[in-house]
N, C-alpha and C positions, 0 to 999 in steps of 0.2 A: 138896381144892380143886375146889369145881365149875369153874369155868371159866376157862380160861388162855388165853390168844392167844400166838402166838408169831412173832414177823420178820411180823408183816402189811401187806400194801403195797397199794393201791389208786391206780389211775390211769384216767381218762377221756378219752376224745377230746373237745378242746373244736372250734368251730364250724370253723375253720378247718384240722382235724383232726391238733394241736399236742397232744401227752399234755400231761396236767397232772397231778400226783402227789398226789391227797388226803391220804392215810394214808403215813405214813413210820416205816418199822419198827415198827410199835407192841406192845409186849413189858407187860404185865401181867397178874395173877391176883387171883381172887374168891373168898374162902373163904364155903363154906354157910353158909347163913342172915345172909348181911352187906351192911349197904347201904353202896352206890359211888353217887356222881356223877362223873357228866363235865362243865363246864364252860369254855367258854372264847368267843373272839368269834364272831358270824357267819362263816359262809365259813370256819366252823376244820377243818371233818370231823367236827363231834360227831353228826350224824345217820347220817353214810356209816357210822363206826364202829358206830353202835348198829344197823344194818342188816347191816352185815356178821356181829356177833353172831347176831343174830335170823336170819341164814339165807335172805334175804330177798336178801342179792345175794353175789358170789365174790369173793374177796383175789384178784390176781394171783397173789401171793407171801404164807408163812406157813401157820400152821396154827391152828385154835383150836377149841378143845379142851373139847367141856360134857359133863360127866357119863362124861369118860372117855372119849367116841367124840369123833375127829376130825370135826368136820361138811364139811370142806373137800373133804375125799375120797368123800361119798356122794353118790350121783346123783341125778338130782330128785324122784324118785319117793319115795326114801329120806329123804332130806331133808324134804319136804313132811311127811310121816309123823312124822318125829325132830319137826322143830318144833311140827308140833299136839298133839304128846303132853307135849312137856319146858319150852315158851316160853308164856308167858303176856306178852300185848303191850297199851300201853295210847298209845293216840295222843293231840298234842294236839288234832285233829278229830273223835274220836269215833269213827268211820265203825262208828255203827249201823244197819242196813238200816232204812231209811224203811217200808217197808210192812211190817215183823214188827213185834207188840209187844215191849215189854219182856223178857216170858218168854222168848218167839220167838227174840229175839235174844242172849238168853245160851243161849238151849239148842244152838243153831245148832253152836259147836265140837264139842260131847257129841254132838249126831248125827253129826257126821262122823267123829266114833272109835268109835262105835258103845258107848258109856257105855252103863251101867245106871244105872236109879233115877233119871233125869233130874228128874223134874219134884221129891221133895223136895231135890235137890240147888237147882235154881231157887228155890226157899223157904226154903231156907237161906242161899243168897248175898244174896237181894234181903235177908232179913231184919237181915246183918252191916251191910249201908252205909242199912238204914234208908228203904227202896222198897218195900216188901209192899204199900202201899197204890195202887200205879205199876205191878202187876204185867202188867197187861191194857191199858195206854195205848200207843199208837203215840209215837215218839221227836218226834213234831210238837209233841207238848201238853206236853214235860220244858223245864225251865230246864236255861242250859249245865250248871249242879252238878250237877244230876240225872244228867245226859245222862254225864256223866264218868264218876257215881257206878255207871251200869248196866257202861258199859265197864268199869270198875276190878270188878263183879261175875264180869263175862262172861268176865274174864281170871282169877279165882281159879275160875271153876267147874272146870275141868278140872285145879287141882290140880299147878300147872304146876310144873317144878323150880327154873325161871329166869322173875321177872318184868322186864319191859324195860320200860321208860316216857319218851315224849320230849315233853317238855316236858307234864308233864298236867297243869298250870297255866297253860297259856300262851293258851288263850284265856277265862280265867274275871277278872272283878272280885278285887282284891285279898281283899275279903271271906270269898268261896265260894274261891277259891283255899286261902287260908289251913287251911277247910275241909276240902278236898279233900285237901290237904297230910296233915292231922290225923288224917283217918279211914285216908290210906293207909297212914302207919306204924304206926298202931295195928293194922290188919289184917297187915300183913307182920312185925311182934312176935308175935300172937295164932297163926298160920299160920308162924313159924319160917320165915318165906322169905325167899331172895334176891333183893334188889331191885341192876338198877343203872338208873340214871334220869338223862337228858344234859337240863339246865335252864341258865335264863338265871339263874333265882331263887335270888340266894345263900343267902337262909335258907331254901329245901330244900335245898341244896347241903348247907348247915354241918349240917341234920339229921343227913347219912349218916357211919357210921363211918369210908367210906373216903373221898378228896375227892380225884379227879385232874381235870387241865385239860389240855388240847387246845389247840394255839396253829400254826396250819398246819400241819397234820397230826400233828405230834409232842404227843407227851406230855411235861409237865414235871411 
């Protein structure tokens, strides 16, 4: 099992500084190479949860467990380190640096781990989603599909053990979406990766082998 969560609970202080309890025991596991969704209404926790995965914020309560190490118990340093090496993350904004081009911005994680062979690794990734010719454009001159397509790059270059993805259709046309959909299973088939990916979209939903939903913080 790459990753298991175990009794995780999550609460915020709302304005009035009243907890309010997002995550409510959430008890599941992920076998290598298998794709999961999460699914349920707005305001369910499907995002808190995929954050709290991705390393990105702390359970109160729980532990969750990628690749054998507790991520709950390392300190930031460590942490920061574990996720840029093991998480490969795909948002539905993109957020690719505005002033790097294309390359620039998938090379960006491989320099921060100090990767070899960056740049045919960058010509290999743009060449999977079909961008080689996008290589050297700044993210101003990409359509949304495009703009998805470098992220969904930039997240396979470093080779990650766990892909994350929250909503990465959700701001494309039904069209390019359907697209985006298409190219990403096909790459996470070809790549034997772990995808889990929290969407509104039921037919990415129905793609993935596993299909759990989130309904006030609980899983059904």
């Amino acid at each position: 099992m790459i990753l298991e969560t175990k009794h995780i609970n999550k609460s915020y202080l709302q304005a009035d500084n009243t907890p309010v309890q997002v995550i409510k025991d959430i008890n599941f596991g992920v076998n290598s190479g298998e794709t999961v969704s999460i699914t349920g209404p707005s305001g369910s926790g499907k995002t808190t949860l995929l954050s709290l995965i991705a390393g990105l914020d702390r359970p109160d309560t729980g532990e969750i467990i990628l690749d054998n190490r507790d991520i709950t118990q390392m300190n930031e340093d460590t942490l920061a380190k574990y996720r840029a090496e093991k998480i490969g993350f795909i948002f539905q904004q993109f957020h690719l640096m505005p002033h790097l081009s294309v390359a620039e911005n998938i090379a960006l994680p491989m320099e921060i781990l100090k990767k070899q062979n960056i740049n045919p690794k960058i010509d290999e990734v743009l060449e999977s989603v079909s961008l080689s010719h996008r290589k050297n454009q700044l993210p101003s001159t990409l359509s949304g599909g495009e703009s998805q397509r470098v992220a969904i790059a930039r997240s396979l270059a470093i080779e990650p053990t766990i892909l994350l993805a929250d909503e990465p259709t959700g701001n494309l046309d039904v069209k390019t979406g359907e697209q985006i959909e298409a190219l990403l299973f096909d790459l996470v088939e070809k790549n034997n990766m772990t995808l889990v990916i929290v969407t509104h979209n039921l037919n990415l939903a129905n793609h993935c082998q596993k299909k759990l939903n989130l309904t006030s913080g609980q899983l059904l």
